[in-house]
N, C-alpha and C positions, 0 to 999 in steps of 0.2 A: 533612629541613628541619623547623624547628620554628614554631611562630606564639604572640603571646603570648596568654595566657588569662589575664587579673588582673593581679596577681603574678606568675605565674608562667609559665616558658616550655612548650609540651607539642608535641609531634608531631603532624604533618597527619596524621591519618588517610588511609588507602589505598582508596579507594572503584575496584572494577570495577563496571564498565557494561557488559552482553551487549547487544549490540546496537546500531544505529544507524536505527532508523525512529522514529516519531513521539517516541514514551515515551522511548528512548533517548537524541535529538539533542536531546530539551528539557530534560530533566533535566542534561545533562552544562552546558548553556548555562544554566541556572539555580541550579547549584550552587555555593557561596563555594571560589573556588578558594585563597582564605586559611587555611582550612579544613581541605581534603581536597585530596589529591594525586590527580587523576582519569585513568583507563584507560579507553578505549572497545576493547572487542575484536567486532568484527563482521566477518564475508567481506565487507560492502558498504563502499568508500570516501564512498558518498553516500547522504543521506536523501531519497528520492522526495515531491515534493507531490504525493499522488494524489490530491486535488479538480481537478487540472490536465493527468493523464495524459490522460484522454479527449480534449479540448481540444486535444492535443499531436498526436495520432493523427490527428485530424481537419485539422491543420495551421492550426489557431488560432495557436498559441503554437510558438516555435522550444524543440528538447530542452533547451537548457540551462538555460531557467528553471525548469525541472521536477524539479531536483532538486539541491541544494546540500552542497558538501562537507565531509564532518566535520573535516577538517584546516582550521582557519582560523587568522590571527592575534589575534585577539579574547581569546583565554584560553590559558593552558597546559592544553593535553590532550595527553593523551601517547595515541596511537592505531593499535590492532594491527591488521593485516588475518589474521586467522585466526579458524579455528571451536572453538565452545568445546566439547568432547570431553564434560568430566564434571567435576561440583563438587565438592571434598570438604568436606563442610560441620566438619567435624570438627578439621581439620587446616586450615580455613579457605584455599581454594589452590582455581583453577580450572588444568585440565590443558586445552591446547589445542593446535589441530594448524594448523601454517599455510597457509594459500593457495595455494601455490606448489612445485611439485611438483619443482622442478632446484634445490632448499636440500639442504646435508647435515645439518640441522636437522629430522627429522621429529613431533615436540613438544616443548613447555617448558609450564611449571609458572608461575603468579605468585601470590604470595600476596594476600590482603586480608584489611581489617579491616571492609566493610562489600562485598555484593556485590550490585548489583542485574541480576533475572532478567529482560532486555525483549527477547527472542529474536526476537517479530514471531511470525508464523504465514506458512502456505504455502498453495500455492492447493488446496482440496476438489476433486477428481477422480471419488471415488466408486471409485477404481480401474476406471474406463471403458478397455476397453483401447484403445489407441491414441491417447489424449486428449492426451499429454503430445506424442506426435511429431504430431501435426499439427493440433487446437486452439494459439490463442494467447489470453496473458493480460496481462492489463495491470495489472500491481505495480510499474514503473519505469521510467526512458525509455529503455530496451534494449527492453522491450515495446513500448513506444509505437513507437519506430521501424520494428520487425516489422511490426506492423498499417497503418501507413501506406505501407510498400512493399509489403505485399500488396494494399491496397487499390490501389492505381495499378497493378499487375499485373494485377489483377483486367479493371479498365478496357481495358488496352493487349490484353491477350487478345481480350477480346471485340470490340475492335476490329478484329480480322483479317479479311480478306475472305475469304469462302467460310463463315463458323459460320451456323450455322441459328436461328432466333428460338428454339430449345426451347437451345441452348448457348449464347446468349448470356440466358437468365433462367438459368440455371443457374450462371454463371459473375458474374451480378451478384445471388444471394440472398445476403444476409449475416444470417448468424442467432449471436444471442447468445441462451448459456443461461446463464441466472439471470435473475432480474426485480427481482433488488436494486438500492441506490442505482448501482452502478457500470452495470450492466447498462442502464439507463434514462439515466443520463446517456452513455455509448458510445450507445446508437440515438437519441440527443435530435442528439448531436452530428454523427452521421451523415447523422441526415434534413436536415440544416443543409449538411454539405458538399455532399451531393447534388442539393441545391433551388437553391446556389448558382454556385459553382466549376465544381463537376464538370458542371453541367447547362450549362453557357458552354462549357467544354470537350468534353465528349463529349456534344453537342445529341443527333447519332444512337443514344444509347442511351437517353437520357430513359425511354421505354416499356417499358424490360425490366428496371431495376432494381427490387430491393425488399429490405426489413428486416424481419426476424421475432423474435420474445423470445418465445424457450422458459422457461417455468419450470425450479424445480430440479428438479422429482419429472421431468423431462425427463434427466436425467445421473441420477438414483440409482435412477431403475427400469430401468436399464441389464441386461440380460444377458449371458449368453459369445456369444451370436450376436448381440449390438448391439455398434457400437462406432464410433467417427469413423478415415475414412479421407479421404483429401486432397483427393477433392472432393462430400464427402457426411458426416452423419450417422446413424444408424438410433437410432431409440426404438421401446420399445415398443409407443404406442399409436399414432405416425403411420407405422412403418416407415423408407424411403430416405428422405431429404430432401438435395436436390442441392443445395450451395451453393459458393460462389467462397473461403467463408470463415467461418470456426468461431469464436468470440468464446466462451472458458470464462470466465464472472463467477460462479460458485456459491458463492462463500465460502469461507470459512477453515477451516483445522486444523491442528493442533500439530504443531510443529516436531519432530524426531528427540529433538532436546535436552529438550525440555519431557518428553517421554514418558518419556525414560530416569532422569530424576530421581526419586531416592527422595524423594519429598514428599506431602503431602495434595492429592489432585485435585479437583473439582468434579463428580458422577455422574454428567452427561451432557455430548457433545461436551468431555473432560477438558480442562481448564484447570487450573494451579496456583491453589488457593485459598488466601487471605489475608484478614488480619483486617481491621478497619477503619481500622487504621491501614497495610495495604500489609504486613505481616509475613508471613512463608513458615511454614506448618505441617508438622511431621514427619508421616509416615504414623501417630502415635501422636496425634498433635497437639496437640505442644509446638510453642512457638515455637522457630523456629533464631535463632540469636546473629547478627546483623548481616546477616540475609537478607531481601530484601524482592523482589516481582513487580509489574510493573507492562504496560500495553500489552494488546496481544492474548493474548499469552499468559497470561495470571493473571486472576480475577476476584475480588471483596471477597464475604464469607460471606454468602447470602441475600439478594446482589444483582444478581445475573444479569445485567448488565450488555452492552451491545453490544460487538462488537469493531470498534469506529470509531477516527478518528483525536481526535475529540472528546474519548472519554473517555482515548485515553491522553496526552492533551497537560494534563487538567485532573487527572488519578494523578501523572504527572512532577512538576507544578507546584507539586500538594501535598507530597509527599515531598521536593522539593527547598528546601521551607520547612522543612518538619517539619528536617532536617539540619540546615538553617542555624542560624534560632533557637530550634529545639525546641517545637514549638506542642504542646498538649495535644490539641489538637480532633481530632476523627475525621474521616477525609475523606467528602465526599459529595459525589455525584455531582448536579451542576447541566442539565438538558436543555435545549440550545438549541433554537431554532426550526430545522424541518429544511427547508430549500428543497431544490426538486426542478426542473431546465430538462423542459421536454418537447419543446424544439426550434421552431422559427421564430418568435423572441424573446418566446416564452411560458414559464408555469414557475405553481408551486404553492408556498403556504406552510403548512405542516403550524397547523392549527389558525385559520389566518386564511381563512377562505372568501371575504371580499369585498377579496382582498389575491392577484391574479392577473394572467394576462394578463403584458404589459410590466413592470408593476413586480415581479413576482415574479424576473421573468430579470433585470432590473435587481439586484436584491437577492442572486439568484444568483451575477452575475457578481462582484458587491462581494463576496461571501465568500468567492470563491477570491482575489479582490487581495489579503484580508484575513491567508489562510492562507498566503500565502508567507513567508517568514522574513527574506529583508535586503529592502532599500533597493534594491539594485539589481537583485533580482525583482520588484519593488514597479514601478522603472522600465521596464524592458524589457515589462512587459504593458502598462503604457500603450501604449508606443511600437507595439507588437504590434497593440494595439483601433484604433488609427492609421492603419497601413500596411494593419491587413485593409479597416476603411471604406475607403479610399483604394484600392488596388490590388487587393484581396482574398487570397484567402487564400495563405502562399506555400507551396502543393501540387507545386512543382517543383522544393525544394529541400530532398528527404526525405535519410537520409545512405545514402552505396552503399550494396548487398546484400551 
C-alpha cells in the first residue's frame, strides 16, 4: 500500500514492534498508521496496568481492568503472538518462533524497514533456588489472580479447627522481598484488606496476621543452602522465616532476547544502549539502520534512567513523534512527582513534605485512573471505588484455582 507524500506516491514503511507492555502498546497507538504498516509481535495478547495490579490482588479492582488488549478496532495493527528468536540487522528481518506448540509451523521470518526493540524485562531472582516454583510475582493479572487466591487460602487454612496459635502466625505472615515501588504498594494494599474486609470476615484471626518487606540484599545474599520453599523462606541473616506466602518484587532483568543481541550494552545490570534520539548501537558503535530500543529493556547514553512505566510511555511518545513528523529534538526525560500509598488512605509525595496524609492517597488514587488507557477502564474504577465504599471489597469473587 502506498500513501501520498507531495507529488508523489511512496510506500508505508514496515515498522515491527517487539513487544507489548508500556513502550510497546504506546508506541503502536501513537504511531500514523498512514505512514507505517504496523506489526506487534509479543507472547502477551495484553498490556498489563501495573499501577493497578496490587490493587487487583488485594480485590480493589476486578482483573479485567488491569490489563487491556492489543488487538482493538481503533487502528490497523496487524498482531503476532510469538517470540522473537533473533534480529538480523543486516538483512533487516526478525526470525520468530510461535506460541503454540500443536502448528506445523515451528518459525517464520518478517521483514522490516524500521524495528523497534521493547521486549519488557523479567522478574530478578538472583537465581534463588526455588523462587520461581513457590514465590509469586506480580507483572500481570495471571499474577494478580495467584496472590489473591492464595491469599484467601491462606485465610481458609488457618481457619481450621485444631492449628495452634504458632501455625496460624505462620500461615498468616506474608512477606515481600523488595522494598521498591511495587513492594510498598502490595504491603500498602495488603495492610488495607486486612484492616478491612478480611478483619469483618475472619474477626478470629485479627491477632495472628502480619506483613513483613525484606529488602533485596534479602534475595541476593542468597546461598546454595538458602532458598524459599512453600511455607518458608531462609536468608542469610535472619535464617527460617515461616510464612503463608512469598511476594518476589526485586526488580528487573533482561530478557533471553535482549541478551542475545549483538548490540552495545550499558556496563552494569546490561541494557541495550541508545543514543539520544532512541537509536541501537552495534558493539562497534555505529548506529544500526532503522533500529531503535525503547522501555525496560534499553537506556539512552549517560542517562541511566529507571525501568518504570513513566519512562517507557514518555521514550514511546517521543519516538512515535520523532516517525511521524521527524522532530530534530533529542528526547529527555521529564520526572513526574512520585506518589507512594502507605496504606489506610494515607500516602507521600516525593518532594512535597506538607502534601500527605489523605491527600497524598487522594492524588495516588487519581494517578492510577489517570494511567489506565480507554474510557472504559477509566469507567469501571469508578464503578469499582463505588461498590468497594458501598459493599466493600469483592474478595469473594477471585477467579477458580
Amino acid at each position: 500500500m502506498s500513501v501520498q507524500n507531495g507529488d508523489e506516491w511512496a510506500p508505508r514503511k514496515n515498522i515491527i514492534i517487539i513487544g507489548s507492555g508500556w513502550a510497546g502498546s504506546t508506541l503502536e497507538t501513537s504511531l500514523d498508521e498512514t505512514k507505517y504498516s504496523l506489526t506487534v509481535i509479543s507472547p502477551e495478547t495484553t498490556t498489563p496496568c501495573t499501577p493497578l495490579l496490587a490493587s487487583a490482588a488485594c480485590g480493589l479492582y476486578d482483573f479485567n481492568i488491569v490489563e487491556t488488549p492489543i488487538r482493538h478496532t481503533i487502528k490497523k495493527i496487524k498482531f503476532v503472538k510469538a517470540r522473537v528468536e533473533s534480529i538480523g540487522f543486516k538483512a533487516k528481518s526478525v526470525k520468530c518462533i510461535p506460541c503454540f506448540d500443536d502448528l506445523s509451523v515451528k518459525d517464520f521470518t518478517l521483514d522490516y524497514d524500521i524495528v523497534v526493540i521493547a521486549p519488557g524485562s523479567t522478574n530478578h531472582t538472583f537465581n534463588t533456588p526455588r523462587v520461581s516454583e513457590h514465590a509469586l510475582f506480580l507483572r500481570n493479572a495471571r499474577d494478580a489472580m495467584k496472590i489473591a487466591s492464595r491469599i484467601q487460602d491462606c485465610f481458609e487454612k488457618a481457619s481450621i479447627p485444631g492449628l495452634t496459635d504458632t501455625q496460624k502466625r505462620c500461615l498468616l505472615h506474608f512477606v515481600i522481598v523488595g522494598a521498591g515501588p511495587t513492594g510498598v504498594e502490595v504491603s500498602s494494599e495488603l495492610s488495607d484488606l486486612f484492616s478491612t474486609s478480611y478483619a469483618s470476615l475472619y474477626p478470629h484471626l485479627k491477632p495472628y496476621v502480619s506483613i513483613a518487606i525484606h529488602e533485596d540484599y534479602a534475595m541476593s545474599s542468597f546461598t546454595k543452602r538458602n532458598r524459599v520453599e512453600g511455607d518458608c523462606l531462609h536468608t542469610k541473616e535472619m535464617g527460617r522465616i515461616n510464612a503463608g506466602l512469598v511476594i518476589c518484587a526485586t526488580g528487573n532483568k533482561s530478557t533471553d532476547l535482549e541478551d542475545s543481541l549483538p548490540v552495545k550494552k550499558t556496563p552494569r545490570n546490561p541494557r541495550i544502549l541508545t543514543d539520544s534520539f532512541l537509536r541501537v548501537y552495534s558493539p562497534d558503535s555505529e548506529l544500526l539502520d532503522g533500529v531503535y530500543a525503547i522501555g525496560d529493556a534499553a537506556d539512552v547514553e549517560n542517562a541511566c534512567l529507571p525501568t518504570t512505566a513513566e519512562v517507557a510511555c514518555q521514550k514511546a511518545k517521543y519516538l512515535a513523534k520523532a516517525l511521524n513528523v521527524a522532530v530534530k529534538e533529542e528526547f529527555q526525560y521529564q520526572q513526574a512527582a512520585i506518589v507512594a500509598c502507605l496504606g489506610q488512605n494515607d500516602g507521600v509525595v516525593s518532594g512535597k513534605t506538607d502534601y500527605s496524609g489523605a491527600q497524598a492517597w487522594i492524588a495516588w488514587r487519581s494517578k492510577n485512573f489517570l494511567w489506565t488507557r480507554t474510557w472504559r477502564q477509566k469507567v469501571l474504577i469508578v464503578v469499582g471505588w463505588v461498590l468497594n465504599l458501598v459493599t466493600g471489597r469483592a474478595i469473594a469473587q477471585f477467579a477458580p484455582r
